[in-house]
N, C-alpha and C positions, 0 to 999 in steps of 0.2 A: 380220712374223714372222721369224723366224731366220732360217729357210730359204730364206726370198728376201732376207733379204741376206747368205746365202751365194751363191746361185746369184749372184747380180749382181757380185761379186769374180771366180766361178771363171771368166769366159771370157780372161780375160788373166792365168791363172796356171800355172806347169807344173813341176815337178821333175824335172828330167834330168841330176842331177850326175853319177851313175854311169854311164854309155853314152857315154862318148865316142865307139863305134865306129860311132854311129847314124850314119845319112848326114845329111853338113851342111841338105841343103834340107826335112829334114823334121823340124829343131831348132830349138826356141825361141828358141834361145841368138841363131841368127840374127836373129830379129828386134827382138834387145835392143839395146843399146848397147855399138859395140866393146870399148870401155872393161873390163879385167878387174877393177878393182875394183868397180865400177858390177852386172856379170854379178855378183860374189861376192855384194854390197848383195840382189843379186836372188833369188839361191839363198837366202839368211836368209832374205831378208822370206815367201820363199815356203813354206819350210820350217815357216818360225814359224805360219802363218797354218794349215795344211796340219793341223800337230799341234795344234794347235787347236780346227779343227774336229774332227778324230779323238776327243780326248779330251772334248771336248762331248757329240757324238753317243754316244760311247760310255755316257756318264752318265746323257743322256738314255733313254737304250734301256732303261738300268737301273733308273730312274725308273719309265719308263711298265710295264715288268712288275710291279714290284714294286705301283704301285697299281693295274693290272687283278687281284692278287692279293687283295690288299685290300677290291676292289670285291666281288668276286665271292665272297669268304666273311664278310665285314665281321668280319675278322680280330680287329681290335683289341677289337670286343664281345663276340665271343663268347667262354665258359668253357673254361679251359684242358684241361678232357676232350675237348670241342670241336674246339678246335686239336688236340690230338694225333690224336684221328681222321681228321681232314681229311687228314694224312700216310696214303695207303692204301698197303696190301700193303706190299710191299721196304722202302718208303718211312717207315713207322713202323718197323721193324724197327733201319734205319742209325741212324732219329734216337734209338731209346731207348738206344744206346750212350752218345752223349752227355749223353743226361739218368743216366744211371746213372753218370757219369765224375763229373758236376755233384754227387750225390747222396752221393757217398763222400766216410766223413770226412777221407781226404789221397791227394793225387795218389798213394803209393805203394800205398795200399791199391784205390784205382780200377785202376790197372796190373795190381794182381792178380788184381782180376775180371775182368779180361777177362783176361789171360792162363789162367788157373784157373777157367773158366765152366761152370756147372753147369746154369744155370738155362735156356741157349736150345735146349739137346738133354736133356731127361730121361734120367736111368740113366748119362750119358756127361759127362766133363769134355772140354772143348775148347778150344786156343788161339786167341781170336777173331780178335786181330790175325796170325796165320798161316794163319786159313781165310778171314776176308774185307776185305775194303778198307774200314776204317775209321779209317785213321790223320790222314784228315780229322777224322774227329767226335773226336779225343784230342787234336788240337790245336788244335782249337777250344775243347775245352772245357778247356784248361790256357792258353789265354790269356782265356778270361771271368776263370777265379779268380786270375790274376796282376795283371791290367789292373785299376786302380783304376775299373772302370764296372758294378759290379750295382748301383748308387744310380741310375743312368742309362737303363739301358737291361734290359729282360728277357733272359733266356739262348735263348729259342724267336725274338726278336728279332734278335737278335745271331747267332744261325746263318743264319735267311733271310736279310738283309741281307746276310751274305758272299755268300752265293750268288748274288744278285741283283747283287752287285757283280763277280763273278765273269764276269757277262753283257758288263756294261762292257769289262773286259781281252778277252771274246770279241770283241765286234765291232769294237773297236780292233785286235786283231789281224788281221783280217777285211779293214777298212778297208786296212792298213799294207802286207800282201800285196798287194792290188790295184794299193796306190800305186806299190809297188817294181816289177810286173810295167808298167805302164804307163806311168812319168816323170810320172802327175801326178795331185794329189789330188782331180779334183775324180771317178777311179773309184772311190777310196775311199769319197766320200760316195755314190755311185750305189751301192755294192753295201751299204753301210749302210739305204740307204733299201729295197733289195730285201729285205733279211734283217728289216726292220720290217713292211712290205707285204706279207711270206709266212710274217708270226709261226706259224702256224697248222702251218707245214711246215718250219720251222726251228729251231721249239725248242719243247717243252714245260715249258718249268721252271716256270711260274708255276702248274699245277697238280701237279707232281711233282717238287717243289723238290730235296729229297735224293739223288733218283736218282744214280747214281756217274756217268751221263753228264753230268750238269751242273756234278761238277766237272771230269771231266776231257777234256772237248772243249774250253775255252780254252785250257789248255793243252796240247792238240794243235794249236789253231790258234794258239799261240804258235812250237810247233816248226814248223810251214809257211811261217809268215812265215819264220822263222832259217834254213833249208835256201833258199827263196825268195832270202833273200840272199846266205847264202853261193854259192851258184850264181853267182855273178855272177862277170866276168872282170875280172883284178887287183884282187883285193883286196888294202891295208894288210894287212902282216904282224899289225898290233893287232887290227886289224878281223877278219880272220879265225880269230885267237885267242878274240874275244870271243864270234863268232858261234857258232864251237862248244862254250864253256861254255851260251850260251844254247841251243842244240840240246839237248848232254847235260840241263841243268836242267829244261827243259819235258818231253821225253823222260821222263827219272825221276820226275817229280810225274804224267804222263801214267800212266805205269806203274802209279804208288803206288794213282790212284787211282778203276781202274775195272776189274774182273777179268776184262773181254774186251778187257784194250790185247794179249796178244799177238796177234790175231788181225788188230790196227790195225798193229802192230809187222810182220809176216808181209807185208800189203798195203806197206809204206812199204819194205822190202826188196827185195818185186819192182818194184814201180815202177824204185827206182835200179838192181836187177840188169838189168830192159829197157832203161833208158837208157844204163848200161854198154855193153851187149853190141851197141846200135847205135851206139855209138860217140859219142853225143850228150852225155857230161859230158866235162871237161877231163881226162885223164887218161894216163896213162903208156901206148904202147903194147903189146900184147901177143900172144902168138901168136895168138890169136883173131880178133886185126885185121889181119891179112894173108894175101896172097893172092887169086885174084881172086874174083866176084861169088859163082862157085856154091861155092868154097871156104869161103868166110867163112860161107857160109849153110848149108853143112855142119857146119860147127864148130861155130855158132851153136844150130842145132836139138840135136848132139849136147852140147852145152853143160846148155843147158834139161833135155833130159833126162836128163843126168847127176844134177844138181843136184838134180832132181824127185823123183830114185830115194832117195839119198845122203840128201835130207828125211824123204822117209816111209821109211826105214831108220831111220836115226836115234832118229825119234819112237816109232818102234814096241820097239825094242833098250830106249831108256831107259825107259819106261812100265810093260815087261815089268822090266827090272830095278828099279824104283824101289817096284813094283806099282801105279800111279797110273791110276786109273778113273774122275778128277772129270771130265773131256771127254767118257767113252764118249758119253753121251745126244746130244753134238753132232753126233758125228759117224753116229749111228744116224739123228739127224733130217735131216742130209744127204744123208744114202744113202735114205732117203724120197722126201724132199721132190722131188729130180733124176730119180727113175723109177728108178731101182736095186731095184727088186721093194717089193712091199706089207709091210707090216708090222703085229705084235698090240702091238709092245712099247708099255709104258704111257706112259714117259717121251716116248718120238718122236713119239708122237700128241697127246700134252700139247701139244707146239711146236706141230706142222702144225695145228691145229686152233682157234690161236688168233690173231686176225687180225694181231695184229704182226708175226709168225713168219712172213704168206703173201708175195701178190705185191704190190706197190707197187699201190694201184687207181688204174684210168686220171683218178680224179676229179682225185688229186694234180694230173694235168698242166691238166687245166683251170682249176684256181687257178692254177698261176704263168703260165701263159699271160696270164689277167685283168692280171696287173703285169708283162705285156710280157718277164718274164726267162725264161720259158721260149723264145721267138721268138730272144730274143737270144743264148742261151745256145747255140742249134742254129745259127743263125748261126756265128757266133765258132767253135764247136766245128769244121763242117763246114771252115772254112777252115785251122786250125790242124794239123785231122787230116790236109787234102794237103799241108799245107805237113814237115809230120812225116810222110806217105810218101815223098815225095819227097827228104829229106834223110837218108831210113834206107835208101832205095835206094845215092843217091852215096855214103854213108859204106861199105855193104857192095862199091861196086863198086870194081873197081883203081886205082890212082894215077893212072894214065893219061887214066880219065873223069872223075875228080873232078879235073884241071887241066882238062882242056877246057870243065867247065861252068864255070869258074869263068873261064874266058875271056867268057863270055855276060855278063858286067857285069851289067848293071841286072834282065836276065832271072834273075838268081841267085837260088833258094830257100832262105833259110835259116832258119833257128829255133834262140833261145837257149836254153841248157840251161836259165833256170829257167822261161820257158816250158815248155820240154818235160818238165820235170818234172812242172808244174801240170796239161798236158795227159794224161800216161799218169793221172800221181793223180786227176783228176775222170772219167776212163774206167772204172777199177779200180771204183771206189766206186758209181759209177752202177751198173756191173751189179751192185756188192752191194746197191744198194740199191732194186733193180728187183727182185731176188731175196728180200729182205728186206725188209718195208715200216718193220721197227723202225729198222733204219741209214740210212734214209733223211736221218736229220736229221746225218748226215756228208757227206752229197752237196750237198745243198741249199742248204746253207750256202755250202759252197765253189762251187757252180751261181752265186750271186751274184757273189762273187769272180771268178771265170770269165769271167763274162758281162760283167761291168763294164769289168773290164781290155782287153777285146776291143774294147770298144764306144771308147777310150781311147787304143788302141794305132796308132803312128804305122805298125807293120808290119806290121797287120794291112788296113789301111785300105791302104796301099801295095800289097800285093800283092793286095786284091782290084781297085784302081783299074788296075792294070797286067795283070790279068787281061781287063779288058773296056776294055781300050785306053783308059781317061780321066785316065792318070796325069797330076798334077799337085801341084805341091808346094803349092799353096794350098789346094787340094780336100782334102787329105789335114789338114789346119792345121783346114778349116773342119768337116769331120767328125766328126772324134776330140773336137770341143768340142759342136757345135748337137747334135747326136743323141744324146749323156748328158742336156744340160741339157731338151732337150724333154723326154726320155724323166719325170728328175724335177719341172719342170712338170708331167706327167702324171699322173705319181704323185700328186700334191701334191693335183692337183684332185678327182682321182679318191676317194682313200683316206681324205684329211684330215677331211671331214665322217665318215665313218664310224670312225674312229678317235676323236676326240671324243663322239662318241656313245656307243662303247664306256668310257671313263672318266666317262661320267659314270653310265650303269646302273649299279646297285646292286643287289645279289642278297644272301644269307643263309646260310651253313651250317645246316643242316636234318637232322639224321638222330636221329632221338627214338630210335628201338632199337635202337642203338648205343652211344647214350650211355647207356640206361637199361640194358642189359648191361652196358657196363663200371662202371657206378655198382653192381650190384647184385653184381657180380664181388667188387672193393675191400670192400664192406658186408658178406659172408654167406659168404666162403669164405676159411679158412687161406694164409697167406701163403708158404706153402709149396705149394701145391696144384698138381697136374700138370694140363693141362688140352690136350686134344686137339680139335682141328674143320681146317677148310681152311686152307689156309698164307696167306692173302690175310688171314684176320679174325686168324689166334695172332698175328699181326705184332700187330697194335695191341692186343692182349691184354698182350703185352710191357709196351707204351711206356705202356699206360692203368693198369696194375694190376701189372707186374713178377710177374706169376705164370710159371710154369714152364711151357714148351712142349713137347710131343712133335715136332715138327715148325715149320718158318717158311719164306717164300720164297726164303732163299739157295740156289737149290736146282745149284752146283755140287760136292756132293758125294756120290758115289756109295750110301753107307752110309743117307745123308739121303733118299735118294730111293728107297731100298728102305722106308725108316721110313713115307715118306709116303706109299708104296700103299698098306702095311699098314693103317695109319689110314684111309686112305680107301675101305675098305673098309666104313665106316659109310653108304657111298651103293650098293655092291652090292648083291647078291643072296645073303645069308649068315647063314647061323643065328644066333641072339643068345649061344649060348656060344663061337662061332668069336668073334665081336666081341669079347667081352669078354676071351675069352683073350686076340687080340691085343693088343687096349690097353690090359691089364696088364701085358703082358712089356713095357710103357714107362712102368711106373709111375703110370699114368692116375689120375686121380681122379675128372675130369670130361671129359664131351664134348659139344661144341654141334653142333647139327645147322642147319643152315641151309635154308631152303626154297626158297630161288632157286638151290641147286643142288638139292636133290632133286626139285621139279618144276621143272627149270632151260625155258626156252623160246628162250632167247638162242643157241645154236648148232643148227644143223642136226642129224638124226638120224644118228648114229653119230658126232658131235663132242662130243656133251655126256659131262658126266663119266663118268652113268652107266651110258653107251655104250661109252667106253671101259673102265670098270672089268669089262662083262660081257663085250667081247669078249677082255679079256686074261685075265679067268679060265677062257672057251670058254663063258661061257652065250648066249643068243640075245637081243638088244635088245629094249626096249618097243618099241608099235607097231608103223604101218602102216610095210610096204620088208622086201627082200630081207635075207634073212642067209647067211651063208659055208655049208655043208652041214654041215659040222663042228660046229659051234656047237651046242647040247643047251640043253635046256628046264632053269633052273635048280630046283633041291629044294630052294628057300627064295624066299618072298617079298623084295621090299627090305626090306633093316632099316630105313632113313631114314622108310618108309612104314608099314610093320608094327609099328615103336616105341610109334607114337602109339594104338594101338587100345589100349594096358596091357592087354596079354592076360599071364596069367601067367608062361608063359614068356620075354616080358622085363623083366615085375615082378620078378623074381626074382634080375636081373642089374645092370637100371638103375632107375633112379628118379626121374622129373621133379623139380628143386626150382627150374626158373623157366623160363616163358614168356612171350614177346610176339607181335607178330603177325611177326616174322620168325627169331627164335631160339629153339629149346627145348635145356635145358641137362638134362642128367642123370647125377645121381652114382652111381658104379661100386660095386657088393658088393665088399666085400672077400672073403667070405668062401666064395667060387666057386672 
C-alpha cells in the first residue's frame, strides 16, 4: 500500500534547510555527505518527495470524506428534495443562497436579491451579504455560470466538491506546519495520519458540509502555517514579503468567511501580545523590556491590564455609539455559562442548553487517547511548557542572569519563537475548547500538529534526553525517527481494517416527512407565503420551496432573535389570539408545529424549549422537580398541545390543511 512505502523512504529523510542555528550533532546534514552540492542534491530530493506526499495525503483525505459522504446518504440516488434536506438547519440556509444565485436570470439581478432580500425576514428588507458570510456561496455560484461545466457536473456537486477539496488544502496545511516546526516530513505525515484517525473529533464536514467552519478553518490553518514561518530567524527579504501577503490573504478569506473569526482574530492577538510581552518574538526593544526581574513583571502585569481595560472600553464606547447588539446573547451566555449569577434570559439558555455550547465530554479524550495523540500530545506539551517557563523567567530577569545562563552551555533552555508561538496557540484554544465542546475542532486539529512535531523534534528529544542524563547525539537521531514511524505502524494496524469497513457500509437518506412537507409546501401553497415554525426546519423551507420565513438560524442578530421568541411562542403556554396576533405582526401565513419539540424528550427538564419558553415568560415548567417560587401557574394551556383538540377557540384562528406523523401545518385567519 502507499503508506508503507512511505514509511519505508521516511527513516533516511529530513528537512533542515532553515535552522542553521540547530546544533551540529543533532543535524542531518551531519550525516550526509560533505560535499555542498551533494547536501543541496539532498535538500531537493528531500523537499520534492516531502511535497508529495503532502499533496497526496492531502487528496487523499478529501477523497475518503467526500465518499464516507456518499456512503452514507447514497447521495448520487437520491432526489434532489433529498439532497437539499440532508443540508440541516444553518446548513440549508447558506446553501439556498447559492441555489437562488444559480436560479436568477443574470448575476446583476442575483446581486440584487441578495442585497434587497425580502424573503429570509418577512415585513423587513435586508442586506444578506452585510449580515451574513456568504460571499463563498456568490462565488461559487458566478464561477458554475462562467466556467464552461453545467454539461459536466451538477451545481449541488460542484459546491460539496469545493468543500471537500477544501479539506485537502486543510490538511496540507496541517501537514506543512508540522514540517516547518520539526525539519522533517515524515511529522507531517504523522499528524496527517492523526487528523484521519480522529476524523470523528476533527472535523465534521462530511455531515455539515456548508457550515462556515469548513470554509474557513483551512484557511486559518493556512495562516498558521504562514505566521509558523514567518517566525523563523533570517528570513530572505522575498521570503518574508511573501510570507506576509500570504498571512494577510488567509487572514482576509479567514475573516470573509465565518462570522465568529473575530473572536479567532481576538485569540491570535493575545497569543502574539504573550509572546511579545515575554520577550519570545524577535523584536525591537522596549520600555517594557528593561529593568530587573520584579520590575519587568510589574510593567508586564500593568501592561495586561492596561490593555484589558483600554479593550472592554473601547468595545463598549463603540457598540453604544454604533448601537450594535448582534453579540449581546454571547456575551449574556458567558456571563452564565462561568457562574456570573443565573439567568431567565431566552437567548442564553438557548446556548447553555445545547450540548455544543457545554463542556468538552471526557469521552473526547478517550478517543484520541485510543490513536496514542492524546498521550503524545501531553508529552510534548508538558516539556515544551518548562521549556517556555524557563525561558519567560530568563527573558524577564536582568542582563546580568541571562549572560550567566547562557554561560551553562549545553545546560541552556531555549525555545523558538514559532514554537512558542505553536505552544501559547494550542494552550489558548484548549481551554476554549475545554470550555466549548463546539471549538474543539480548532484545537484538535492543531493537538495533531502539536503532537507530531514534538514527537519530530531534534529539541525536544534533547532536552528531555539531557534532563535524565542519557544525552546523546545518536539517541536523539534514533528517536525523533522509530517513535513517529512505530506510532503510524500503529496506526496503520490498528484503524486501516476499520476504516475500510467504514467505506464500504452503505446507508440511505431516509426522512419521508420532510420530503413530504416540503413536497406538499411547493404543491398547495402561494409562492409568496410567509411561513413560521422552528429556525432548524424554515432553513430547509428556504432551500426546498423558497417560500418566505419569519425567522432562520442566523441567529447573530439582535432584532432576529426577539423575532424568534415571539414565534416560538407557538410551544408556550399562550392563548390562541396572543399567537395569532403575534405571527401576524410578521405577516404569517402558515405555521408548522413540530412534535419533537412539543413533546421534545431529548434535553433534560428545564433545557427543553418549552421549559425555557415558560420560565422566561415566569410560568411554572411541566412536570415532576422544583421550580423558582416566583414562577406562577400559567392561564392557558400549551398551544402546541391544545391546537390539536380543534376546539373552537382555535378553529377560529388556525386551520389544519396538512399532517403527517411529525408535522401539522396550519393556515392563519386573516380576518382576526
Amino acid at each position: 500500500m502507499i503508506s508503507i512505502r512511505q514509511r519505508k523512504g521516511i527513516q533516511t529523510t529530513e528537512v533542515s534547510e532553515d535552522y542553521t542555528a540547530q546544533e551540529e550533532n543533532v543535524k542531518l546534514e551531519d550525516k550526509l555527505p560533505s560535499s555542498c552540492t551533494n547536501r543541496r542534491l539532498w535538500k531537493i530530493l528531500s523537499f520534492t518527495v516531502g511535497g508529495t506526499v503532502a499533496l497526496c495525503v492531502g487528496l487523499l483525505t478529501s477523497v475518503y470524506l467526500a465518499t464516507l459522504h456518499e456512503n452514507d446518504l447514497w447521495f448520487s440516488n437520491i432526489k434532489e428534495v433529498e439532497r437539499e434536506i440532508s443540508f440541516r438547519t444553518e446548513c440549508g440556509l447558506y446553501y439556498s443562497y447559492y441555489k437562488q444565485m444559480l436560479q436568477a436570470p443574470t448575476l446583476m439581478q442575483g446581486f440584487r436579491g441578495l442585497i434587497y432580500d425580502n424573503k429570509t425576514e418577512s415585513m423587513r428588507t435586508i442586506n444578506l451579504l452585510q449580515r451574513m458570510n456568504i460571499y463563498q456561496e456568490v462565488f461559487l455560484s458566478i464561477l458554475y455560470r462562467v466556467l464552461p461545466i453545467q454539461k459536466y457536473i451538477e451545481p449541488v456537486y460542484f459546491y460539496i466538491y469545493t468543500l471537500f477539496g477544501l479539506q485537502a488544502i486543510y490538511v496540507t496545511a496541517l501537514y506543512i506546519t508540522s514540517w516547518l516546526l520539526s525539519g522533517t516530513w515524515l511529522s507531517g505525515l504523522l499528524a496527517a495520519f492523526w487528523y484521519v484517525t480522529n476524523r470523528i473529533d476533527t472535523t465534521r464536514v462530511e455531515f455539515t458540509i456548508p457550515l462556515r467552519e469548513n470554509w474557513a478553518l483551512p484557511f486559518f490553518a493556512i495562516q498558521i502555517a504562514a505566521i509558523t514561518y514567518f517566525l523563523r530567524p533570517n528570513l530572505q527579504p522575498l521570503s518574508q514579503r511573501l510570507t506576509l501577503l500570504a498571512i494577510f490573504i488567509s487572514t482576509f478569506l479567514f475573516s470573509l468567511t465565518w462570522q465568529f473569526n473575530q473572536f479567532m482574530m481576538l485569540m491570535q492577538a493575545l497569543v502574539l501580545f504573550i509572546l511579545d510581552s515575554l520577550d519570545m518574538l524577535p523584536a525591537m526593544k522596549k520600555n517594557l523590556k528593561t529593568g530587573n526581574f520584579l520590575n519587568r513583571l510589574g510593567k508586564l502585569l500593568l501592561h495586561l491590564f492596561v490593555v484589558l481595560c483600554l479593550t472592554l472600553f473601547l468595545n463598549n464606547i463603540i457598540k453604544k455609539i454604533l448601537n450594535l447588539k448582534s453579540d449581546e446573547h454571547i456575551f449574556k451566555f458567558l456571563k452564565a455559562k462561568f457562574g456570573f449569577g443565573a439567568t431567565r434570559d431566552f437567548d442564553a439558555n438557548l446556548y447553555l442548553c445545547e450540548e455544543a455550547f457545554g463542556l468538552l465530554p471526557f469521552n473526547t479524550f478517550e478517543r484520541l487517547s485510543d490513536t496514542l495523540l492524546f498521550y503524545a500530545y501531553i508529552f510534548v506539551l508538558s516539556i515544551t511548557v518548562i521549556a517556555a517557563l524557563a525561558v519567560a523567567f530568563r527573558n524577564l530577569s536582568d542582563s546580568a542572569n541571562q549572560q550567566s545562563m547562557c554561560k551553562m552551555g549545553k545546560y541552556t533552555i531555549g525555545l523558538k519563537p514559532d514554537t512558542a508561538y505553536n505552544l501559547i496557540h494550542t494552550i489558548l484554544f484548549g481551554f476554549l475548547a475545554l470550555s466549548t465542546m463546539r471549538m474543539k475542532y480548532l484545537w484538535t486539529s492543531h493537538m495533531c500538529v502539536f503532537a507530531s512535531f514534538g514527537l519530530c523534534s531534534p529539541e525536544i528529544w534533547e532536552l528531555l534526553l539531557k534532563l535524565i542524563h542519557l544525552y546523546n547525539p545518536k539517541r536523539i537521531y534514533i528517536m525523533r525517527y522509530s517513535i513517529p514511524i512505530l506510532i503510524l505502524l500503529y496506526l496503520c494496524y490498528k484503524f486501516w481494517p476499520g476504516m475500510m469497513d467504514e467505506l464500504s457500509e452503505l446507508r440511505e437518506f431516509y426522512d419521508p416527512d420532510t420530503v413530504e412537507l416540503m413536497n406538499w409546501i411547493n404543491a398547495n401553497t402561494p409562492g409568496k407565503a410567509v411561513f413560521a415554525g422552528s429556525m432548524q426546519l424554515l432553513a430547509g423551507v428556504k432551500l426546498c420551496t423558497g417560500r418566505t420565513l419569519t425567522n432562520h438560524p442566523h441567529y447573530e442578530d439582535n432584532s432576529l432573535r426577539e423575532r424568534t421568541k415571539a414565534v416560538y411562542q407557538i410551544y408556550a403556554k399562550r392563548a390562541p389570539e396572543e399567537v395569532h396576533a403575534l405571527l401576524r405582526s410578521f405577516g404569517t401565513d402558515y405555521v408548522i408545529l413540530e412534535d419533537s419539540i412539543c413533546y421534545e424528550r431529548r434535553h433534560r427538564r428545564g433545557c427543553r424549549l418549552r421549559d425555557l419558553l415558560d420560565v422566561a415568560n415566569g410560568h411554572m415548567m411541566d412536570g415532576p422537580g422544583e421550580n423558582d417560587p416566583d414562577l406562577k401557574l400559567a392561564g392557558h394551556p400549551r398551544f402546541c398541545e391544545e391546537i390539536k383538540k380543534n376546539l373552537p377557540s382555535y378553529t377560529a384562528y388556525f386551520t389544519r390543511v396538512f399532517q403527517n406523523k411529525t408535522f401539522h401545518v396550519y393556515k392563519l385567519s386573516r380576518n382576526k
